[in-house]
C-alpha positions, 0 to 999 in steps of 0.5 A: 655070036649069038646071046644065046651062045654067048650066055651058055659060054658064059655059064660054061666059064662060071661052071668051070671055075666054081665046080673047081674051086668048090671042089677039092680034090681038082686041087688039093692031092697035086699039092700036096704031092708036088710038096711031099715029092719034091716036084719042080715048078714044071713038073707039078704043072705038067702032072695038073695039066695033065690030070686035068685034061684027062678029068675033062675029056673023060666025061666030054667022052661020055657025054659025046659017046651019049650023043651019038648014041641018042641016049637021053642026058638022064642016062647019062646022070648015073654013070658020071654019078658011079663014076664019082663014088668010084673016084672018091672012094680010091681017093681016100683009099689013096691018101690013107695007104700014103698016109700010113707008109709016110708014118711007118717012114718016119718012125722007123728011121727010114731015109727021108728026103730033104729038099732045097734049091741050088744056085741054078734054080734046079731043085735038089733032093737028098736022103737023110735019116735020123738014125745013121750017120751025116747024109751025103748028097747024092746026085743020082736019078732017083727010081720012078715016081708012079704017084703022078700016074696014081692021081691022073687015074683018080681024076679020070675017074672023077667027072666033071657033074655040071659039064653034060647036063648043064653044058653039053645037052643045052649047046648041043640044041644050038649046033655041034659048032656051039658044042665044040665052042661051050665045051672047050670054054668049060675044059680051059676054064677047069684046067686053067683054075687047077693050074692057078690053084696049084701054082700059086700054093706050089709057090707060097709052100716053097717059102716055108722052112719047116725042118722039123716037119721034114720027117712028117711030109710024106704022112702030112700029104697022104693025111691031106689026101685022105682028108680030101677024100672024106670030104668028097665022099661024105660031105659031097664036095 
């Protein structure tokens, strides 16, 4: 491999993995969702994943779209910057309502749901609540969760900033098989540390027994959320 090649894979790399650990809604909401929805180990993976591949190509999508246009990376700096106002603006609209249904939840006595492992490692969920008489457990299926659907279109939305200008333009200079290979080393080192972030909180959230703040988690998630939000809009993390 080229030095010049190799040095801008290994910018790609660094990229990747400090403009997702700098930023906190690449990992925060799938935290604070898997908790307060109960999501399994596979299932909060599956939703980074996916998330995480659709943050990617979305601005791989612009910036290859760009290319083909012959459009100057300048052009293109605006667009992923309007697309982040976008994404952070729903994502504090997003964790207020959430934030804001969690309390109305919560003080009304509304079924809440408690959550716990069986002997077979299934994760299983009841509803219980606080004005009626002892909760069953029910075994059903519950009704569908959209909340994944919610924050992968809040991540599509976001843009990966350092990934078109930075990364794609420079390796683009060397061959379209040097774009190919910068590009995927950002998307795996991106996804890869949303991955590593949300697994390794999923896993220290679990050992927590806080029963009390049971009635409180869809409101906690949604204030977390909400706090993420304010972050990235106002303090442009």
């Amino acid at each position: 491999m080229r030095p010049d090649l190799l040095a801008l894979c290994s910018t790609a790399a660094a990229l990747g993995c400090f403009h997702t650990l700098l930023g906190p809604d690449h990992y925060l909401p799938f935290i604070a969702m898997s908790k307060a929805r109960g999501w399994s180990r596979g299932r909060t993976a599956a939703v980074t994943l996916l998330c995480g591949l659709g943050h990617v190509g979305s601005s791989v999508a612009i910036g290859l779209g760009g290319v083909a246009l012959g459009a100057a990376v300048g052009q293109l700096v605006p667009i992923e910057a309007g697309r982040g106002r976008i994404a952070a603006w729903l994502l504090l609209g997003f964790g207020l309502l959430y934030a804001i249904w969690g309390l109305k939840k919560a003080w009304s006595g509304e079924p809440h749901s408690h959550r716990h492992a069986h002997a077979d490692g299934v994760l299983h969920g009841h509803d219980h609540g606080h004005l009626e008489a002892p909760h069953a457990h029910p075994h059903g299926r519950a009704g569908v969760d959209i909340t994944p659907w919610v924050v992968f279109t809040v991540l599509v939305f976001g843009p990966c900033e350092p990934l078109i200008p930075v990364v794609m333009y420079p390796a683009l200079a060397h061959s379209w098989a040097g774009l190919a290979l910068v590009t995927a080393v950002f998307a795996a080192t991106t996804v890869g540390c949303m991955l590593g972030v949300v697994m390794l909180a999923h896993h220290g959230l679990s050992l927590v027994r806080w029963a009390w703040l049971d009635r409180y988690t869809h409101a906690l998630a949604g204030g977390a959320v909400f706090a993420c939000g304010v972050a990235v809009v106002f303090l442009g993390l």
